[in-house]
Backbone of each chain as nested JSON, in Angstrom:
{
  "chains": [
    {"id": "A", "residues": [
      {"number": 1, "name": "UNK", "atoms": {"N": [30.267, 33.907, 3.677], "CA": [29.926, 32.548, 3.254], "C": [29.262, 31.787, 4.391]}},
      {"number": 2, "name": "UNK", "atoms": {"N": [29.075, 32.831, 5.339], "CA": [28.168, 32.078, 6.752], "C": [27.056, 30.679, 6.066]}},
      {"number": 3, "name": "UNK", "atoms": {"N": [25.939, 31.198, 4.99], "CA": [25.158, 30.537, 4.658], "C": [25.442, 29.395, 4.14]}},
      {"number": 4, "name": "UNK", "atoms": {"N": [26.988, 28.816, 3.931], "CA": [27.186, 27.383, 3.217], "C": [28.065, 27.219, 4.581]}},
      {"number": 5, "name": "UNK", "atoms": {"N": [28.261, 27.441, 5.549], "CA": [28.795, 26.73, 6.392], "C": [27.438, 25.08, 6.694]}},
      {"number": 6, "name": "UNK", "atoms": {"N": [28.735, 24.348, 6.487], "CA": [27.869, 23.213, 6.815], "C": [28.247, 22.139, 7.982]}},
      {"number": 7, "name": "UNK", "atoms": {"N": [27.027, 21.994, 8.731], "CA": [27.09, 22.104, 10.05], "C": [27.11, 20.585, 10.384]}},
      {"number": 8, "name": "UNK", "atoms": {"N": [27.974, 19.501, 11.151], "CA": [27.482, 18.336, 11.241], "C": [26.688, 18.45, 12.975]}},
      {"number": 9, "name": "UNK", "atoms": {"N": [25.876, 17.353, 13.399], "CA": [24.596, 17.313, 14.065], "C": [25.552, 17.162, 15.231]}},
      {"number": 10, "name": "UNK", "atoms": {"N": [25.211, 18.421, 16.265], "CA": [25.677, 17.619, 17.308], "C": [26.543, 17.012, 18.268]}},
      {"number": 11, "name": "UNK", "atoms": {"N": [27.652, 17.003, 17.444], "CA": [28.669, 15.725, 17.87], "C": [27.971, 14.353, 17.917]}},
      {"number": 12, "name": "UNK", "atoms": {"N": [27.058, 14.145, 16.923], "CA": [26.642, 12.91, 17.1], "C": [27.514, 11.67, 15.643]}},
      {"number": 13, "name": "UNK", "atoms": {"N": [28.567, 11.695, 15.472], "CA": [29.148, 10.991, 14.623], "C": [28.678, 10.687, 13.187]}},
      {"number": 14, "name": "UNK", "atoms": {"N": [28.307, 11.477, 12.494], "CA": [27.761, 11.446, 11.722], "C": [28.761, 11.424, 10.424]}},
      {"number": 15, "name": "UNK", "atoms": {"N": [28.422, 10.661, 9.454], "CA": [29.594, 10.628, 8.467], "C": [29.587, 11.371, 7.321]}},
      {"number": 16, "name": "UNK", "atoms": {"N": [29.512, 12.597, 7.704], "CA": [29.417, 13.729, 6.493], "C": [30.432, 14.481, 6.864]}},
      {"number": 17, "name": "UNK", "atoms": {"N": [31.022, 14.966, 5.799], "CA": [32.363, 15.738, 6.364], "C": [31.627, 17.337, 6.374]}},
      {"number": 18, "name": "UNK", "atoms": {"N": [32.899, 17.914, 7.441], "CA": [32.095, 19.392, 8.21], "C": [33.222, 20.021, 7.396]}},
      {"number": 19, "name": "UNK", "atoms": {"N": [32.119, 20.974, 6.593], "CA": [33.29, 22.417, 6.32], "C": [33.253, 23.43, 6.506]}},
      {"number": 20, "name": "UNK", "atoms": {"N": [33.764, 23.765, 7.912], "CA": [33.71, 25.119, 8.964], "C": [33.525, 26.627, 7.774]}},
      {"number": 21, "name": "UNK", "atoms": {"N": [34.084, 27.069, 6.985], "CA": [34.588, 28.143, 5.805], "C": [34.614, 27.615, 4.733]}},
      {"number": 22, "name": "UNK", "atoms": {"N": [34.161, 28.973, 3.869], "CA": [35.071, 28.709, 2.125], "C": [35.856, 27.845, 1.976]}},
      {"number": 23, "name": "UNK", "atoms": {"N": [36.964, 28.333, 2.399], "CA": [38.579, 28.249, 2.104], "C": [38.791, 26.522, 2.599]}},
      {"number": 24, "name": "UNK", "atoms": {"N": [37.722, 25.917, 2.731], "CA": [37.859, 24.572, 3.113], "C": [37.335, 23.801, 1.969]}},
      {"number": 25, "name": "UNK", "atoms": {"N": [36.202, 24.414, 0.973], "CA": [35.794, 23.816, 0.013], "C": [36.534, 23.899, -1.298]}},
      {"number": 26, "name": "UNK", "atoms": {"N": [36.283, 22.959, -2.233], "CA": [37.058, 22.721, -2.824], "C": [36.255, 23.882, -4.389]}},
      {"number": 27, "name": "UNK", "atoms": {"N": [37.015, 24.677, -5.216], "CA": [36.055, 25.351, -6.308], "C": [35.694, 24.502, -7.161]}},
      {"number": 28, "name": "UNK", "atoms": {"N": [34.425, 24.916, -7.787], "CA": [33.705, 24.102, -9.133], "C": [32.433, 23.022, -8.453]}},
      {"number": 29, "name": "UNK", "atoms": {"N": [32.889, 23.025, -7.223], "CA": [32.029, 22.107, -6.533], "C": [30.881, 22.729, -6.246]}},
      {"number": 30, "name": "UNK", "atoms": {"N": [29.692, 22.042, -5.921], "CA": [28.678, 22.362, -5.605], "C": [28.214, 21.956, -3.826]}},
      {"number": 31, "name": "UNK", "atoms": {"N": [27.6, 22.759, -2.721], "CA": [27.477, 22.42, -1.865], "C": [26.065, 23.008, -1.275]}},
      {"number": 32, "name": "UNK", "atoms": {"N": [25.556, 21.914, -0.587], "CA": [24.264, 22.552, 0.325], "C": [24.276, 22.125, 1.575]}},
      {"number": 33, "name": "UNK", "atoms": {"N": [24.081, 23.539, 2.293], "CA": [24.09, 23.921, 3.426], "C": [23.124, 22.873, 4.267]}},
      {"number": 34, "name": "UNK", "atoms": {"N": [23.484, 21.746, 5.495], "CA": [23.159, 21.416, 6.119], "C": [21.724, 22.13, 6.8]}},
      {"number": 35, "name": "UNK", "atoms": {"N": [21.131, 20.765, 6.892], "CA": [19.668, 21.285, 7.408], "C": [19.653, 20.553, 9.059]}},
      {"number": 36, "name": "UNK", "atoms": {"N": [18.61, 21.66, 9.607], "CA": [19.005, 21.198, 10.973], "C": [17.438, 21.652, 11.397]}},
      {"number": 37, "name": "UNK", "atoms": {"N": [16.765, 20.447, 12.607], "CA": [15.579, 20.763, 12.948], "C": [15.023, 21.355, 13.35]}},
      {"number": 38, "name": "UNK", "atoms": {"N": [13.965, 22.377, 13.111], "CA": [13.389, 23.186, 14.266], "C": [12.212, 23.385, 14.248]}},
      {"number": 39, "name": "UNK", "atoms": {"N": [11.661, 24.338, 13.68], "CA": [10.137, 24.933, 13.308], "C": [9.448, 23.99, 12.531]}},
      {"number": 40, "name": "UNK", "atoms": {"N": [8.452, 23.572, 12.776], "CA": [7.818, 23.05, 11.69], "C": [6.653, 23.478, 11.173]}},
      {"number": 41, "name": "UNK", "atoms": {"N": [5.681, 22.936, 10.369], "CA": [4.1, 23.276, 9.814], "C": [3.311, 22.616, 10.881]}},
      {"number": 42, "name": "UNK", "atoms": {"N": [1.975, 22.931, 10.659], "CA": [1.106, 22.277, 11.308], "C": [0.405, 21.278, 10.134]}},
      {"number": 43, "name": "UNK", "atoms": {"N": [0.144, 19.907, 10.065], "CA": [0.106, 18.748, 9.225], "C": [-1.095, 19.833, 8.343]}},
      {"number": 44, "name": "UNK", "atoms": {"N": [-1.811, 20.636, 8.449], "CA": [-2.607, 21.465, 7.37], "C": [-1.847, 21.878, 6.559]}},
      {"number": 45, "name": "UNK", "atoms": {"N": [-1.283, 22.721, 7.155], "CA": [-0.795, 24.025, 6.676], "C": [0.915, 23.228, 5.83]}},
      {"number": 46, "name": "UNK", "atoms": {"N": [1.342, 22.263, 6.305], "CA": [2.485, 21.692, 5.585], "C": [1.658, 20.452, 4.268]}},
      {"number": 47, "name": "UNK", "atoms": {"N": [0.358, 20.207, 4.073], "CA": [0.345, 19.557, 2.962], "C": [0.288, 20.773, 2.328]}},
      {"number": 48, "name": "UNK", "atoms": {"N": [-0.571, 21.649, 2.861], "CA": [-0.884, 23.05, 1.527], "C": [0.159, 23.392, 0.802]}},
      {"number": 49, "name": "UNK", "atoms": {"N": [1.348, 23.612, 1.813], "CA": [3.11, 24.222, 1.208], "C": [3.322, 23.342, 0.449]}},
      {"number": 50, "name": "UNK", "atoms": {"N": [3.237, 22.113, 0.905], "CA": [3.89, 20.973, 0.199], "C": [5.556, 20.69, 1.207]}},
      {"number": 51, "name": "UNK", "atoms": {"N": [5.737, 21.341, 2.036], "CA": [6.92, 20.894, 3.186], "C": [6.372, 20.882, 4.275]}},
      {"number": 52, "name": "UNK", "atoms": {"N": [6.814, 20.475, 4.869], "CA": [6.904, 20.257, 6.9], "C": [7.703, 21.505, 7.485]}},
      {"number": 53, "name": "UNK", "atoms": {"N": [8.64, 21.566, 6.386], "CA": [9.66, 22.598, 7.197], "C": [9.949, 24.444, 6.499]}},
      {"number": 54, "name": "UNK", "atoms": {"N": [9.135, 24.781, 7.021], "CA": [9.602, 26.939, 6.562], "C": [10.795, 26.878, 6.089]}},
      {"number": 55, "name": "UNK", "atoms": {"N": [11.419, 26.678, 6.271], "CA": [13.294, 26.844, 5.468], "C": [12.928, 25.982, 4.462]}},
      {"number": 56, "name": "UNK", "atoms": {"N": [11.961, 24.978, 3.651], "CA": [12.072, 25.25, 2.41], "C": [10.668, 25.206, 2.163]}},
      {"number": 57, "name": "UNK", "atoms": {"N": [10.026, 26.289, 2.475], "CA": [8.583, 26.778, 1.913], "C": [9.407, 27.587, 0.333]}},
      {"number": 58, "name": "UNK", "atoms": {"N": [9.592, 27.019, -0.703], "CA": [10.472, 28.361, -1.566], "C": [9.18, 28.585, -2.899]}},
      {"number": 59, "name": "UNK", "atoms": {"N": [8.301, 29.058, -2.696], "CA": [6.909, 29.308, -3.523], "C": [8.355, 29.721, -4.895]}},
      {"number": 60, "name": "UNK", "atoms": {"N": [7.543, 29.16, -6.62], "CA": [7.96, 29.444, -7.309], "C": [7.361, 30.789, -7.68]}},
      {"number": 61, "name": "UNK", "atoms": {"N": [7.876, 31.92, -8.405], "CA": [7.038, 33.132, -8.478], "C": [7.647, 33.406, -10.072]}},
      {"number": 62, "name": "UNK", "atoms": {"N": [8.201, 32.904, -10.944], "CA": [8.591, 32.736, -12.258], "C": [9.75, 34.08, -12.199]}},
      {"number": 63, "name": "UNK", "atoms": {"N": [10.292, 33.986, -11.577], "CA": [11.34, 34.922, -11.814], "C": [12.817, 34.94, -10.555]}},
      {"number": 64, "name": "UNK", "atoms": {"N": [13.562, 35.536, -10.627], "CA": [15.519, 35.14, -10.269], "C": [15.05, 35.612, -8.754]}},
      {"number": 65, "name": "UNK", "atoms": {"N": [15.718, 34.94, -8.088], "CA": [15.666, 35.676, -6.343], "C": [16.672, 36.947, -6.547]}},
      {"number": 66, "name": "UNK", "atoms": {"N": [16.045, 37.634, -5.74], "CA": [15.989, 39.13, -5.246], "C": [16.435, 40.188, -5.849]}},
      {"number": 67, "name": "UNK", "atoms": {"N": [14.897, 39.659, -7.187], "CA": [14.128, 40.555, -8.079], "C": [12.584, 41.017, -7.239]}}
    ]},
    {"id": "B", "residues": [
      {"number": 1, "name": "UNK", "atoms": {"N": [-24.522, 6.614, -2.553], "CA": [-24.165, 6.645, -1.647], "C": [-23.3, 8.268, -1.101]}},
      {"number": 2, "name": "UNK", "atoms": {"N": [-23.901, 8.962, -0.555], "CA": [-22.594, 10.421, -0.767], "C": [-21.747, 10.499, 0.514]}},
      {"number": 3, "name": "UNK", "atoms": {"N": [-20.573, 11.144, 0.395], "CA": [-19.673, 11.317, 1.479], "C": [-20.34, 12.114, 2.486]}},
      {"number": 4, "name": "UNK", "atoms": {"N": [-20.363, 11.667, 3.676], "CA": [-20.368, 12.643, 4.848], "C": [-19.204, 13.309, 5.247]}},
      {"number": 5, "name": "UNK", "atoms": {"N": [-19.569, 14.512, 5.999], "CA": [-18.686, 15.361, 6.148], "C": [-17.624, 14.53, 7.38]}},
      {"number": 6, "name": "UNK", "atoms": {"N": [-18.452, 14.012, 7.508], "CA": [-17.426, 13.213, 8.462], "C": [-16.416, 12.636, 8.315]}},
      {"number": 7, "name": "UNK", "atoms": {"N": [-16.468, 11.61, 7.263], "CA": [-15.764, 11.041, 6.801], "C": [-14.458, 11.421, 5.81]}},
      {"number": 8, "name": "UNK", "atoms": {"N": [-15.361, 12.577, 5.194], "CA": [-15.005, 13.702, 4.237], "C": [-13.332, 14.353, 5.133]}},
      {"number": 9, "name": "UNK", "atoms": {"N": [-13.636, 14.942, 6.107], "CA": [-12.964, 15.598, 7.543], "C": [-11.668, 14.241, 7.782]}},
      {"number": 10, "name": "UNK", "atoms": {"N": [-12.17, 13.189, 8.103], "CA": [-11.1, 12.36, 8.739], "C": [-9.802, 11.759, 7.443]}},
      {"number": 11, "name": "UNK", "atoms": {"N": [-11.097, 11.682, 6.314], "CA": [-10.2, 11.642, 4.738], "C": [-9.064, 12.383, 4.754]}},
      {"number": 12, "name": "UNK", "atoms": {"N": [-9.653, 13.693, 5.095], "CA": [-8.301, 14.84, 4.995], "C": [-7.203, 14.979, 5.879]}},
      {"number": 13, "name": "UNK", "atoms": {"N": [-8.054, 14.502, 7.585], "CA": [-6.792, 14.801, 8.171], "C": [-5.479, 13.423, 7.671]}},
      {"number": 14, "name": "UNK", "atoms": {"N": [-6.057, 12.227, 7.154], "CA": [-4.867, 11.197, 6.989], "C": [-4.172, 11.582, 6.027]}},
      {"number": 15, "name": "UNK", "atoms": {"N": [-4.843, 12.591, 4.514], "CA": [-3.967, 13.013, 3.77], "C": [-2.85, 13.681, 4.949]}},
      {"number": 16, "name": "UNK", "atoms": {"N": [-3.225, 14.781, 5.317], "CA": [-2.599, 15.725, 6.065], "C": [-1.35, 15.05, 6.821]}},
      {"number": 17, "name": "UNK", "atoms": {"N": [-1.598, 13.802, 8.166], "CA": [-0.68, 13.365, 8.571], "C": [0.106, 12.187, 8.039]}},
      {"number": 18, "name": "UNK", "atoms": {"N": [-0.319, 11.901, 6.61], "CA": [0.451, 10.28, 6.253], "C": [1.829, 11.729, 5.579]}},
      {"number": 19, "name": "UNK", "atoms": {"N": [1.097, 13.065, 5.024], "CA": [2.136, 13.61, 3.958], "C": [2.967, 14.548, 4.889]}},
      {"number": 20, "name": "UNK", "atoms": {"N": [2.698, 14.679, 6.486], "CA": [3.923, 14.96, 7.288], "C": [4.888, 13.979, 7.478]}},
      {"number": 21, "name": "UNK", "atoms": {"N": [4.141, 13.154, 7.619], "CA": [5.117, 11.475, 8.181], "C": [5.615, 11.614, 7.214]}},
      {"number": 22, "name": "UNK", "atoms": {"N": [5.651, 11.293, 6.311], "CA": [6.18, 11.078, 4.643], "C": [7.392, 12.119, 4.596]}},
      {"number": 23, "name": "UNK", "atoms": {"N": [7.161, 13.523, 5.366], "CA": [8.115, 14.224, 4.517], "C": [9.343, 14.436, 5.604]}},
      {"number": 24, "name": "UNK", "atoms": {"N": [8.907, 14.129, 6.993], "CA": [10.003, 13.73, 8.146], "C": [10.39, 12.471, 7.746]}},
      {"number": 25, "name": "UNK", "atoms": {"N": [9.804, 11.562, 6.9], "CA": [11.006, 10.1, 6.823], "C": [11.747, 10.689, 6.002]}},
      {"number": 26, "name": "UNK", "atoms": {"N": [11.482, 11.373, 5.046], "CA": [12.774, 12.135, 4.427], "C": [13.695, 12.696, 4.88]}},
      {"number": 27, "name": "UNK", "atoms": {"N": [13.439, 13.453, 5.906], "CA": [14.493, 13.95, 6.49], "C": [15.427, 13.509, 7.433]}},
      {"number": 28, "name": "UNK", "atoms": {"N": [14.527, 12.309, 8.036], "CA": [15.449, 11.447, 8.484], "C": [16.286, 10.304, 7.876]}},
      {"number": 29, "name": "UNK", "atoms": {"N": [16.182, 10.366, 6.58], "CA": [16.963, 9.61, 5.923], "C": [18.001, 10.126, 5.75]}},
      {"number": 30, "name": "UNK", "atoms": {"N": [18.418, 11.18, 6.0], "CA": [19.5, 12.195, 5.955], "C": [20.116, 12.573, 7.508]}},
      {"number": 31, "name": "UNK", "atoms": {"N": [18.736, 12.551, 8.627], "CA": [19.29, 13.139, 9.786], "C": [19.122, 11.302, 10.775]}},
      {"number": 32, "name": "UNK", "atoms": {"N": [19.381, 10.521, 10.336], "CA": [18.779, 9.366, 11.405], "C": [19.053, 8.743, 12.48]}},
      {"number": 33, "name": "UNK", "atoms": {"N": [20.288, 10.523, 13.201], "CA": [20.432, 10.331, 14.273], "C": [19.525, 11.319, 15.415]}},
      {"number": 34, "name": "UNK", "atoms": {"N": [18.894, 12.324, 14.698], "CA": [18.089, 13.387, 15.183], "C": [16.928, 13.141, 15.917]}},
      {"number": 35, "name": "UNK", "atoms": {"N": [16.877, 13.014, 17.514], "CA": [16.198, 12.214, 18.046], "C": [14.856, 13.184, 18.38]}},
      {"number": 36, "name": "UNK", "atoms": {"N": [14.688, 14.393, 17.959], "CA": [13.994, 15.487, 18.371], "C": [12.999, 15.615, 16.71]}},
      {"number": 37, "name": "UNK", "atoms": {"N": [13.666, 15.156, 15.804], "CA": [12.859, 14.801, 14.608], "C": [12.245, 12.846, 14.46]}},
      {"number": 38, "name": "UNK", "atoms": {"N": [12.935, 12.414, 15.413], "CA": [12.684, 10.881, 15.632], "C": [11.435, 11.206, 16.333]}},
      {"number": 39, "name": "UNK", "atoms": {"N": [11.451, 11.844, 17.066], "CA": [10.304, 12.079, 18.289], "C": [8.952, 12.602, 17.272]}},
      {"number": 40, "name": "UNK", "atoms": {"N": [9.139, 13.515, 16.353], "CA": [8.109, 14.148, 15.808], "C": [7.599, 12.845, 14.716]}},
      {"number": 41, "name": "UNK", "atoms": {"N": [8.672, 12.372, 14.194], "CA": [7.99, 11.649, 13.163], "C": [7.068, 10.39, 14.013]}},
      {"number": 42, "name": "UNK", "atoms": {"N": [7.596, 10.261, 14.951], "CA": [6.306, 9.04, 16.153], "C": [4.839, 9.71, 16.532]}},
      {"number": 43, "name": "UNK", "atoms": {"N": [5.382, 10.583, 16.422], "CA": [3.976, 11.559, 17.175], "C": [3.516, 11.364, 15.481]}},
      {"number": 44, "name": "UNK", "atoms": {"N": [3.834, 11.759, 14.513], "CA": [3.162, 11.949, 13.297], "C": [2.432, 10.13, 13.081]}},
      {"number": 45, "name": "UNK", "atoms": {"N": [3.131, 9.882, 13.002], "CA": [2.919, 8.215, 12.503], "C": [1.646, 7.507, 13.475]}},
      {"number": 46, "name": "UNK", "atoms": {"N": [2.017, 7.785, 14.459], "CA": [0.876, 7.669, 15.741], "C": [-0.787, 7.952, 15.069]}},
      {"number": 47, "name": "UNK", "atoms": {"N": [-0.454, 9.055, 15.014], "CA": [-1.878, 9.793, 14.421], "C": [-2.117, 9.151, 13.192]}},
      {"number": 48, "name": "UNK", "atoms": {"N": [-1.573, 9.287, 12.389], "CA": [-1.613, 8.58, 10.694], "C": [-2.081, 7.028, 11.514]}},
      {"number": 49, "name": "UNK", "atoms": {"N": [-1.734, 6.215, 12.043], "CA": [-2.113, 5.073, 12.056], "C": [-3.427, 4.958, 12.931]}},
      {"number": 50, "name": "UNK", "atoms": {"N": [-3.365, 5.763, 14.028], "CA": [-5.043, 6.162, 14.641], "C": [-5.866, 6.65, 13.815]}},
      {"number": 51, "name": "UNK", "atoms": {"N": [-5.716, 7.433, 12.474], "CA": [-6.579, 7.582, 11.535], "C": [-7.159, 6.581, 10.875]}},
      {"number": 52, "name": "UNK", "atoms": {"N": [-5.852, 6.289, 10.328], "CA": [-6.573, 5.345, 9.344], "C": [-7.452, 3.911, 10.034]}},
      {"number": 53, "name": "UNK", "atoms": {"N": [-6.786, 3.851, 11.47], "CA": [-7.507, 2.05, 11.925], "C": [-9.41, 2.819, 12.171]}},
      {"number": 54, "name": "UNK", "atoms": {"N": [-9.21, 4.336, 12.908], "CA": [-10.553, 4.884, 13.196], "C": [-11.255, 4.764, 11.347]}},
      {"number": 55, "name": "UNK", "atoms": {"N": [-10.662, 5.133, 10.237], "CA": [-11.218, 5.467, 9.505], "C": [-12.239, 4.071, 8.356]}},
      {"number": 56, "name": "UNK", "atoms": {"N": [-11.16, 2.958, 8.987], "CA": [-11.426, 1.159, 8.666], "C": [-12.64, 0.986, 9.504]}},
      {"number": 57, "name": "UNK", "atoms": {"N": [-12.72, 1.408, 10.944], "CA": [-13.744, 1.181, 11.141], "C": [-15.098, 1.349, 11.243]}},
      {"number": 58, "name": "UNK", "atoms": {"N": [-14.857, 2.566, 10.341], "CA": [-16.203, 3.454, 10.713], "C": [-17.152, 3.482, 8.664]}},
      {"number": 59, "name": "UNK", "atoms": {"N": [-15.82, 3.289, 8.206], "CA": [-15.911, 2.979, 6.279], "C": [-15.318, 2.461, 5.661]}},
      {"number": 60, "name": "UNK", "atoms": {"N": [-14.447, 1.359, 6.014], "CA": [-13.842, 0.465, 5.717], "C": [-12.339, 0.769, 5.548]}},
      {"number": 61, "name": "UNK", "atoms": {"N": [-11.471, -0.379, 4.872], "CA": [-9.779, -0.181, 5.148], "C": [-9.67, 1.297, 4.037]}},
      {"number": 62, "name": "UNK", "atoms": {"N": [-8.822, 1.724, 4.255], "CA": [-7.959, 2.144, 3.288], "C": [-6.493, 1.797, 2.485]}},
      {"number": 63, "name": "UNK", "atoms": {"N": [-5.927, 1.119, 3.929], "CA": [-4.571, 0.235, 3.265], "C": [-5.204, -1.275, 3.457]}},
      {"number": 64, "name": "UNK", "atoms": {"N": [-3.485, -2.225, 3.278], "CA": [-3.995, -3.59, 3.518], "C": [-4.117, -3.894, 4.89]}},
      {"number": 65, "name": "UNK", "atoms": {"N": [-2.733, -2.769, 5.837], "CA": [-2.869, -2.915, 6.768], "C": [-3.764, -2.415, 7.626]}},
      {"number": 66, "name": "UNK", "atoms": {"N": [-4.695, -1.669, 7.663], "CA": [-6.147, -1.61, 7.97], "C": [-6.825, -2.423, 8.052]}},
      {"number": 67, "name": "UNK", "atoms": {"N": [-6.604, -3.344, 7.258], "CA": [-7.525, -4.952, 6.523], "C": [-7.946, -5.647, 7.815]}},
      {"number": 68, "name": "UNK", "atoms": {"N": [-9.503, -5.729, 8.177], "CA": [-9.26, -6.843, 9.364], "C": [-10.875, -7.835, 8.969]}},
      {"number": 69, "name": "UNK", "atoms": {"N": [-10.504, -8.97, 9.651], "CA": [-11.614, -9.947, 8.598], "C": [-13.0, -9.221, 8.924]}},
      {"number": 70, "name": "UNK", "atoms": {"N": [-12.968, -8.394, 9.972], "CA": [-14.521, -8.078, 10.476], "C": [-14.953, -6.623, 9.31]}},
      {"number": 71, "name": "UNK", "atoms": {"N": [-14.626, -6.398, 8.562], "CA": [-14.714, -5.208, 7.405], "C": [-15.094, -5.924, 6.293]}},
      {"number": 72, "name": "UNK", "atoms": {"N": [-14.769, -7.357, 6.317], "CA": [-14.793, -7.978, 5.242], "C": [-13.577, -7.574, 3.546]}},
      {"number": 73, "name": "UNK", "atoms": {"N": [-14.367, -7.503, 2.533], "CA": [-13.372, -7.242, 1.562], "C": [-14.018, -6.212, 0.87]}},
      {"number": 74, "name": "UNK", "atoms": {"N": [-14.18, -4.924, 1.695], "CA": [-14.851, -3.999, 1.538], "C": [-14.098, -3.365, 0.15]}},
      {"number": 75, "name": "UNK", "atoms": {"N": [-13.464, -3.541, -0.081], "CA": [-12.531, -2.858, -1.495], "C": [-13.557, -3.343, -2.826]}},
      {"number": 76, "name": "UNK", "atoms": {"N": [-14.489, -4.119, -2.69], "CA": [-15.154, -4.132, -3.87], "C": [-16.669, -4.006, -3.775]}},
      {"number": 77, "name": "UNK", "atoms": {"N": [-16.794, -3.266, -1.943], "CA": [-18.529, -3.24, -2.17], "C": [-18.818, -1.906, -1.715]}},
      {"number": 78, "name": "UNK", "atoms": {"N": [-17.302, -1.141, -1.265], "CA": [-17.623, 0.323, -1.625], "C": [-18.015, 1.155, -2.626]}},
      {"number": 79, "name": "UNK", "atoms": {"N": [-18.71, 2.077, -2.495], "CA": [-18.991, 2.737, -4.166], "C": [-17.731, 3.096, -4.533]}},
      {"number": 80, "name": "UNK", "atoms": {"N": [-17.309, 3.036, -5.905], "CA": [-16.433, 3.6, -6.837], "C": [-16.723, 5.083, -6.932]}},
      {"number": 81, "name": "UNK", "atoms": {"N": [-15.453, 5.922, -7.293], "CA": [-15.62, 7.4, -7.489], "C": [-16.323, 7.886, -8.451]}},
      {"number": 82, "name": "UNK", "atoms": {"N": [-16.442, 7.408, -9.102], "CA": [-17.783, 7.195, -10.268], "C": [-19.581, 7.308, -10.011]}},
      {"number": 83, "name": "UNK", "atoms": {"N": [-19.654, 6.598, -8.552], "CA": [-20.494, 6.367, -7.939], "C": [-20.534, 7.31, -6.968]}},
      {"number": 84, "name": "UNK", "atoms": {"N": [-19.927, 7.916, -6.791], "CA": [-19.802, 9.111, -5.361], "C": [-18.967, 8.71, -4.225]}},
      {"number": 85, "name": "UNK", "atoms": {"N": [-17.766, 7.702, -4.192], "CA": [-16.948, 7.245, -3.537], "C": [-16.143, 8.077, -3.327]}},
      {"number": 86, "name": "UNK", "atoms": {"N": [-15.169, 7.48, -2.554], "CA": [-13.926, 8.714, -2.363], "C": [-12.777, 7.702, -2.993]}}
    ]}
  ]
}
């Protein structure tokens, strides 16, 4: 469940609650994984994508991920 | 009246940097303590606003804040897209 660990910034006080594991979230709930800065587009190449940021370049291709 | 490539060129890069700026204020509406995305969105905004004041002066405003009395009220003696405007 590495990929829903959700990460708060930093230690910069931020008022989102951190949930280190699973076993911390609550079931039925829905959660998304904290985004955190890094890579970006170049202002071309991010209007073309339509993001700034590669972690969500997610091109639609009409069919289920990892088909 | 037809577009020069010039103009054509600087058109695009403000699309280009108003829709980075645009999509880092998003993210800092979420991160708006992230001073390393604070930093990028200045550098973005920088440029977006050096565009557009270069782009007021060379073919008039594009926003209001572009607007300066020496352009006059160029919003109605530019050609329309109809006309070959942009």
């Amino acid at each position: 469940m590495n990929a829903c660990k959700m990460q708060n910034q930093r230690g910069q006080g931020m008022c989102f609650p951190k949930f280190e594991t699973a076993k911390d979230m609550t079931v039925a709930m829905a959660y998304v994984p904290w985004q955190t800065f890094g890579e970006v587009y170049e202002p071309d190449k991010a209007l073309r994508i339509g993001t700034v940021f590669p972690e969500l370049n997610k091109p639609f291709k009409g069919r289920g991920c990892g088909r | 009246m037809a577009c020069n490539m010039e103009q054509t060129k600087l058109l695009n890069w403000i699309s280009m940097v108003s829709f980075a700026a645009t999509d880092m204020a998003e993210y800092l509406d979420t991160h708006p303590m992230d001073n390393e995305a604070i930093d990028y969105f200045n550098h973005l905004n920088k440029l977006k606003n050096q565009a557009e004041r270069d782009y007021a002066a060379n073919y008039g405003p594009l926003t209001l804040s572009t607007f300066t009395p020496e352009n006059r009220w160029c919003w109605s003696l530019t050609p329309w897209p109809w006309e070959g405007g942009m």
